[in-house]
SEPA-628441 format. One record per residue (C-alpha): residue number from 1; residue in one letter; x, y, z. Coordinates in nm, 4 decimals, decimal comma. Example, Ala and Ser with C-alpha at 12.3 -4.5 7.8 and 13.67 -1.06 7.14 Angstrom:
! residues 2
<pt><resi>1</resi><resn>A</resn><east>1,2300</east><north>-0,4500</north><up>0,7800</up></pt>
<pt><resi>2</resi><resn>S</resn><east>1,3670</east><north>-0,1060</north><up>0,7140</up></pt>
END
This chain:
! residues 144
<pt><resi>1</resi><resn>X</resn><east>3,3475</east><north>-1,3338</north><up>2,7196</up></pt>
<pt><resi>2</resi><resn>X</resn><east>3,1261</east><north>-1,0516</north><up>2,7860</up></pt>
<pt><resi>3</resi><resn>X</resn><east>3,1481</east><north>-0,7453</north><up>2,6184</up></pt>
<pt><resi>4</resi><resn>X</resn><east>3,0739</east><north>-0,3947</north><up>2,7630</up></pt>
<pt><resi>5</resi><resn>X</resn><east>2,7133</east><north>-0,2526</north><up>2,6413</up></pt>
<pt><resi>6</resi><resn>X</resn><east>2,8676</east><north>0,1295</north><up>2,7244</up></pt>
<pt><resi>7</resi><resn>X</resn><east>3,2345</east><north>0,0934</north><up>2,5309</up></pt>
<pt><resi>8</resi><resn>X</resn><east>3,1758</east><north>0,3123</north><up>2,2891</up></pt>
<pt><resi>9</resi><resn>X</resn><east>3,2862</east><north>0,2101</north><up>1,9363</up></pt>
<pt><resi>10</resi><resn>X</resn><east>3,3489</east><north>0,4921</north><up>1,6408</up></pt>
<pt><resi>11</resi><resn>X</resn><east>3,2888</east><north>0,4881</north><up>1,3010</up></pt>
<pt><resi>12</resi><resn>X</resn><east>3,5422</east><north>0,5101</north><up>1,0572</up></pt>
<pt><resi>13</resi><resn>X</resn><east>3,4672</east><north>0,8538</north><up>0,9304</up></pt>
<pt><resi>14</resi><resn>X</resn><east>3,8351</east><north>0,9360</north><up>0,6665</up></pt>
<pt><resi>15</resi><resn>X</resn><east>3,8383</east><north>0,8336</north><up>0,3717</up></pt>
<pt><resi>16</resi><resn>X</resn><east>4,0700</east><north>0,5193</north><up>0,2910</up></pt>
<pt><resi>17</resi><resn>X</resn><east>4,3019</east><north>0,6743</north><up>0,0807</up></pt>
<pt><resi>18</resi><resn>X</resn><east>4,3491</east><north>0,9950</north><up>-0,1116</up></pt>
<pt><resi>19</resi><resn>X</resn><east>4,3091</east><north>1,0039</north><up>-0,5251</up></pt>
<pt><resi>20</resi><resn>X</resn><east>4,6220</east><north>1,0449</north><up>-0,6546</up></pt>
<pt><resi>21</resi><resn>X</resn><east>4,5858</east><north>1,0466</north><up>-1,0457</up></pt>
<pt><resi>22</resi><resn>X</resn><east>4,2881</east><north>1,2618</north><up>-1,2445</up></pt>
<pt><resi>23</resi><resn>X</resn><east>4,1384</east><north>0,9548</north><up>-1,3052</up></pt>
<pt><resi>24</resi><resn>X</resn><east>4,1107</east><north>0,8569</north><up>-0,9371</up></pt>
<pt><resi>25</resi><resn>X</resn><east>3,9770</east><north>1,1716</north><up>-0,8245</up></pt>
<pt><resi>26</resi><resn>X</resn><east>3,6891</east><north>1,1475</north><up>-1,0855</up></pt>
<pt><resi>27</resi><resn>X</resn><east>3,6133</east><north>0,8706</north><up>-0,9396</up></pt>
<pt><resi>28</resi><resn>X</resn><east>3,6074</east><north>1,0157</north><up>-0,5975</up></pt>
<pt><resi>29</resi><resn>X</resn><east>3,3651</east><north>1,3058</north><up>-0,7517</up></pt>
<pt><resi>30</resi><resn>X</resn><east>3,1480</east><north>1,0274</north><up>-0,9185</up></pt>
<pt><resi>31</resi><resn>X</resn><east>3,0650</east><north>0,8635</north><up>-0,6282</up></pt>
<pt><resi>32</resi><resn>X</resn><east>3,0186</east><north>1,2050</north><up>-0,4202</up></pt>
<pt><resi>33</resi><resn>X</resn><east>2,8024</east><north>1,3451</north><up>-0,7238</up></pt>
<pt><resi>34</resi><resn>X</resn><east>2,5665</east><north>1,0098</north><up>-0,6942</up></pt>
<pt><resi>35</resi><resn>X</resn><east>2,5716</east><north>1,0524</north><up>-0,3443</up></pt>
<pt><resi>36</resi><resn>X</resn><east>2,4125</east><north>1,3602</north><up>-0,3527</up></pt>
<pt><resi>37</resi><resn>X</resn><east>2,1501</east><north>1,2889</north><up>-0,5640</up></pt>
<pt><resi>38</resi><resn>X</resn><east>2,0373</east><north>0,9878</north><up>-0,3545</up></pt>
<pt><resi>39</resi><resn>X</resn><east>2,0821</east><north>1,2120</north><up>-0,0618</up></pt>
<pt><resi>40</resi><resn>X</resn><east>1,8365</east><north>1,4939</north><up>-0,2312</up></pt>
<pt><resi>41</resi><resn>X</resn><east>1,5854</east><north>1,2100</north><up>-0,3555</up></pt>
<pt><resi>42</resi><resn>X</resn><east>1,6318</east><north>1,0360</north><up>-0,0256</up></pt>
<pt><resi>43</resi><resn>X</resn><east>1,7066</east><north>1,2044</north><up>0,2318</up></pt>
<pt><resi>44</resi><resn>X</resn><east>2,0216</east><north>1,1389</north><up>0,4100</up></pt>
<pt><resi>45</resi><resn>X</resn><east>1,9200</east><north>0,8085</north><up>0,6048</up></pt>
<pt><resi>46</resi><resn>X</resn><east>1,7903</east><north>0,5856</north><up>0,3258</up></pt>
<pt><resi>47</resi><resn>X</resn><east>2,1237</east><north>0,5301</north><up>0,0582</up></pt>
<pt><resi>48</resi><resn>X</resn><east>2,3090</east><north>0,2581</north><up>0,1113</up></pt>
<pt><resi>49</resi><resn>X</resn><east>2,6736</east><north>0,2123</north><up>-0,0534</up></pt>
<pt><resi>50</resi><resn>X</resn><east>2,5688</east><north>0,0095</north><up>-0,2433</up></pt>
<pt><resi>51</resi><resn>X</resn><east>2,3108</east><north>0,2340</north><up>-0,4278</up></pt>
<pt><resi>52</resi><resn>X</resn><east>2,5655</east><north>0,5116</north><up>-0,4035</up></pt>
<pt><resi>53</resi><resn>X</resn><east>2,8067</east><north>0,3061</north><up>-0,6267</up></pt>
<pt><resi>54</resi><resn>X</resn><east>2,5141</east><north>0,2001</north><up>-0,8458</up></pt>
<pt><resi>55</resi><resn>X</resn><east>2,4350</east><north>0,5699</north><up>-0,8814</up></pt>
<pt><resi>56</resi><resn>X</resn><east>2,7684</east><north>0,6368</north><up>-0,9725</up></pt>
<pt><resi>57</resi><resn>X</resn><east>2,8062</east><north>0,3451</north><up>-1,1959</up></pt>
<pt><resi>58</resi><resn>X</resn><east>3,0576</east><north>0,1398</north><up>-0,9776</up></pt>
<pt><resi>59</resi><resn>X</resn><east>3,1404</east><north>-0,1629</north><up>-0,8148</up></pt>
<pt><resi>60</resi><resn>X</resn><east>3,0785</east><north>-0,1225</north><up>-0,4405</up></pt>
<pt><resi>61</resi><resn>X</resn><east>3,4300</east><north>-0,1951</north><up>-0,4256</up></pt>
<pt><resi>62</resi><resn>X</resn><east>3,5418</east><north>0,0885</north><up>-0,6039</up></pt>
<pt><resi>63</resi><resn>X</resn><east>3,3183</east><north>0,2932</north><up>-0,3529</up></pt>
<pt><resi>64</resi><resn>X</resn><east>3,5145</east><north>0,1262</north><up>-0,0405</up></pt>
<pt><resi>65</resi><resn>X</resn><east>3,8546</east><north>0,1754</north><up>-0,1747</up></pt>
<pt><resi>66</resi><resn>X</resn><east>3,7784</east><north>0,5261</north><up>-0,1164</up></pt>
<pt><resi>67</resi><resn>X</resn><east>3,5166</east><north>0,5716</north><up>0,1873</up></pt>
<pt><resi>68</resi><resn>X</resn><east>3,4373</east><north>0,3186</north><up>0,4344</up></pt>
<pt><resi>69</resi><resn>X</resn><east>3,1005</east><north>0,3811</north><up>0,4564</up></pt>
<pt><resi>70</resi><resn>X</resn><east>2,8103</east><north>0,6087</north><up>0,3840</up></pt>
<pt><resi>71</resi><resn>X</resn><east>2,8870</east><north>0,8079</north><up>0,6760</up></pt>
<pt><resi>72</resi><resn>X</resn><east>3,2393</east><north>0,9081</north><up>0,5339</up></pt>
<pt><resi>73</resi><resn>X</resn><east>3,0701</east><north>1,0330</north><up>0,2391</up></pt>
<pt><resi>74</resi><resn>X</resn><east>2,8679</east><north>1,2474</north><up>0,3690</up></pt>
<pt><resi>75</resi><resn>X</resn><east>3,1446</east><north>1,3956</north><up>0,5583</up></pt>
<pt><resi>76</resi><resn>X</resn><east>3,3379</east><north>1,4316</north><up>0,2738</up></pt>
<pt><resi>77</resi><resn>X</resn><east>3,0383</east><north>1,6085</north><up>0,0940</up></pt>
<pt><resi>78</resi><resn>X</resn><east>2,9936</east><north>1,8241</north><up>0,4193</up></pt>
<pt><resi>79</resi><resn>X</resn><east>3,3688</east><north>1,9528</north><up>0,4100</up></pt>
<pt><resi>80</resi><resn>X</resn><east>3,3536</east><north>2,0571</north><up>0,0577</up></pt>
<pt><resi>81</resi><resn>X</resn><east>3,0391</east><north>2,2533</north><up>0,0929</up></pt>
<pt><resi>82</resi><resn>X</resn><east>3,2058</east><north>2,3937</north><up>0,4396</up></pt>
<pt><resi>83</resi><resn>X</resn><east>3,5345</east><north>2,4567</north><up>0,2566</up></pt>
<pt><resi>84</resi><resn>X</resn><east>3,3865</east><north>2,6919</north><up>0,0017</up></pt>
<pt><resi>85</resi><resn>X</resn><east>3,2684</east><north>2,9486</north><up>0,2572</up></pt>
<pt><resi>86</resi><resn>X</resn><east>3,6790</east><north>3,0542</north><up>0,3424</up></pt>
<pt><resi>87</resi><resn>X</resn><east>3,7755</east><north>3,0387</north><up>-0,0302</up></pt>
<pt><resi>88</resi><resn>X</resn><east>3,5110</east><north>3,3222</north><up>-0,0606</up></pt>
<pt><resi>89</resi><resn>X</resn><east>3,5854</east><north>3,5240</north><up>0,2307</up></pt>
<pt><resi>90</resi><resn>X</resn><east>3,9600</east><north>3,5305</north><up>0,1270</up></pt>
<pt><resi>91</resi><resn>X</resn><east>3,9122</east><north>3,6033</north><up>-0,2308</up></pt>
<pt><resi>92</resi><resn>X</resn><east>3,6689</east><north>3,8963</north><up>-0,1256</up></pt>
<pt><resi>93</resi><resn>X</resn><east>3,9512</east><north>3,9823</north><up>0,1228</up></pt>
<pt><resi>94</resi><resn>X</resn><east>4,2103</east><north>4,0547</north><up>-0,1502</up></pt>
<pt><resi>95</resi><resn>X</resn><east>4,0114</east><north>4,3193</north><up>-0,2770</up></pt>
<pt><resi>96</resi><resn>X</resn><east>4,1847</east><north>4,6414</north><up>-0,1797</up></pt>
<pt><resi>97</resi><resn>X</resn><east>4,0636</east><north>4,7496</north><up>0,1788</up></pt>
<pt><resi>98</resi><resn>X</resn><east>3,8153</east><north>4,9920</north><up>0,1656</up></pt>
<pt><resi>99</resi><resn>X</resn><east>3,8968</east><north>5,3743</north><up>0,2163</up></pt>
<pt><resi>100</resi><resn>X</resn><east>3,5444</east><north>5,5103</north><up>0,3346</up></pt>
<pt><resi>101</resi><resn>X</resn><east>3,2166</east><north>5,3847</north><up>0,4909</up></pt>
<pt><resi>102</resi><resn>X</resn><east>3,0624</east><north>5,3774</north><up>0,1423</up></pt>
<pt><resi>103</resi><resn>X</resn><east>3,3082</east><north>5,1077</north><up>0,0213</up></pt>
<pt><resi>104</resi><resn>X</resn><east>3,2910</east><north>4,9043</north><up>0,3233</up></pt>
<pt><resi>105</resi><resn>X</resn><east>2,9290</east><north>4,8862</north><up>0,2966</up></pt>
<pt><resi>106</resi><resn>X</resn><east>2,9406</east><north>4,8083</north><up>-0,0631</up></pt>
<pt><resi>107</resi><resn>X</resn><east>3,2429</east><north>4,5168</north><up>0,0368</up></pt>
<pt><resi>108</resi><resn>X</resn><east>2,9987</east><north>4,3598</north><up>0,2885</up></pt>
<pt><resi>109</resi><resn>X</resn><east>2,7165</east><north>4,3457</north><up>0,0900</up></pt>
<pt><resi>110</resi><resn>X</resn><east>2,9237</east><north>4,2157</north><up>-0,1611</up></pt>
<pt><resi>111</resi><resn>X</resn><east>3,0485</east><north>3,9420</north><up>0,0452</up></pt>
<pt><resi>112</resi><resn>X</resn><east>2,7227</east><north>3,8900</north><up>0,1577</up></pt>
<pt><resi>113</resi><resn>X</resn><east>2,5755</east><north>3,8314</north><up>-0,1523</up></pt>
<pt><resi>114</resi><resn>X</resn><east>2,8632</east><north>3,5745</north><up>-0,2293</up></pt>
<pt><resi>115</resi><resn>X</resn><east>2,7926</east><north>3,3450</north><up>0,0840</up></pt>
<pt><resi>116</resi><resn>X</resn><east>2,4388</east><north>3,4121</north><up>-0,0009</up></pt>
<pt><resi>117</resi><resn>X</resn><east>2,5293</east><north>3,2725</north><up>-0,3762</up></pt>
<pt><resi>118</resi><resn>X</resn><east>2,7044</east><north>2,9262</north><up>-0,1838</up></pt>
<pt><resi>119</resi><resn>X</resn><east>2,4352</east><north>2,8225</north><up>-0,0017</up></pt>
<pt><resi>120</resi><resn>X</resn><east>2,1827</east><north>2,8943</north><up>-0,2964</up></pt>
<pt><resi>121</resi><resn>X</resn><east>2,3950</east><north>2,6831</north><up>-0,5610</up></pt>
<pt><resi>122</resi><resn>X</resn><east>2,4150</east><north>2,4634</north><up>-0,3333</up></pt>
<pt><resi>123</resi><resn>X</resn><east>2,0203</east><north>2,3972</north><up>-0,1765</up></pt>
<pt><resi>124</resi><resn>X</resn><east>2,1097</east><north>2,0301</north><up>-0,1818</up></pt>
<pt><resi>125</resi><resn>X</resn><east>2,3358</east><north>2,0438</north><up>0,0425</up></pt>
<pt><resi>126</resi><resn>X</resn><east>2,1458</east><north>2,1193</north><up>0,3096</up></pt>
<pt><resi>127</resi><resn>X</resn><east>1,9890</east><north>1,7498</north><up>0,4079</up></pt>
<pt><resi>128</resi><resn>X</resn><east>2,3906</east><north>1,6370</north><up>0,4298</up></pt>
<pt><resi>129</resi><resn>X</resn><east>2,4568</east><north>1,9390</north><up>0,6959</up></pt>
<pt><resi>130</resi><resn>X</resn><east>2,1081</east><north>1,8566</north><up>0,8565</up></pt>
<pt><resi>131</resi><resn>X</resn><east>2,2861</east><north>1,5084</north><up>0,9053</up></pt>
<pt><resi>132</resi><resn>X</resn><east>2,6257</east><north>1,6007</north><up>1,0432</up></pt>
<pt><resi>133</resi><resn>X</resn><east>2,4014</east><north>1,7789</north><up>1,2767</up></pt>
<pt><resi>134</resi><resn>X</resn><east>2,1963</east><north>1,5237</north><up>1,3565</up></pt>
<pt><resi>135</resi><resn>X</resn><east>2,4773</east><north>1,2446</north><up>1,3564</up></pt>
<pt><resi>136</resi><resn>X</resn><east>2,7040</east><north>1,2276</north><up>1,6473</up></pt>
<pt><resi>137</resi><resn>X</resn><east>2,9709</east><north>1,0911</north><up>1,4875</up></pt>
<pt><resi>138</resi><resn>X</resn><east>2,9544</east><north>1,3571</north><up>1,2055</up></pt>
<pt><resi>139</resi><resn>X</resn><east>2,9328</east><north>1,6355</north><up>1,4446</up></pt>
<pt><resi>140</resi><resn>X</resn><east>3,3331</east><north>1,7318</north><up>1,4793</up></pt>
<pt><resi>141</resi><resn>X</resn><east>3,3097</east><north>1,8300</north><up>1,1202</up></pt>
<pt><resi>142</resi><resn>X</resn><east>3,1157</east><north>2,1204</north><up>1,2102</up></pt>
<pt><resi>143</resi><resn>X</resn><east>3,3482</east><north>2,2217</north><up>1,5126</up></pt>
<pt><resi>144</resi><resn>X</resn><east>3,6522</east><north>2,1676</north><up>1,2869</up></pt>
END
């Protein structure tokens, strides 16, 4: 049987199944924690899952009953950085509107100096967005 050369196959990019428990979703941070070290020592091409569990001090299984591959984590790691930027806005939005230029100014500077603060905190980031960029199968993350 011969197979197509232009079928296109996808990755599986969600995550297998959601913590539940405390314990579960320290897991889940573990393994995103070690993957962002190996991504900022790395780069974003170079860990394996394997090395991402060893990082995090896991079996690989423990990795897979969470992501199904390295590509998933990323994501993952991408959405929470991505996430953060709303939580912002909307907490700089409950502020009492401002009354006069003056206050505006002062509100958008503000809130400029808080997205400023997200993407400074979090530097590392950075080579993970580079690869949703870069990765066509991460690339509805940043359209999302």
């Amino acid at each position: 049987m011969k197979r197509s050369l232009d079928r296109k196959t996808k990755i599986a990019l969600e995550p297998r199944k959601q913590p539940r428990q405390q314990r579960s979703s320290k897991v889940v941070d573990r393994i995103l924690d070690a993957a962002l070290i190996l991504t900022r020592e790395q780069g974003t091409k170079t860990p394996t899952t394997l090395a991402i569990a060893q990082r995090a001090g896991l079996s690989v299984g423990s990795v897979y009953q969470y992501f199904p591959n390295k590509e998933a984590i990323l994501l993952e790691l991408g959405r929470r950085w991505l996430s953060s930027f709303p939580e912002v806005i909307a907490k700089r939005i409950k502020v009492a509107p401002p009354t006069n230029r003056e206050e505006f100014r002062r509100e958008v500077r503000k809130l400029f100096i808080d997205t400023s603060r997200i993407y400074l905190d979090n530097a590392t980031l950075m080579p993970v967005i580079e690869a949703i960029s870069g990765n066509a199968d991460l690339r509805p993350i940043q359209d999302g």
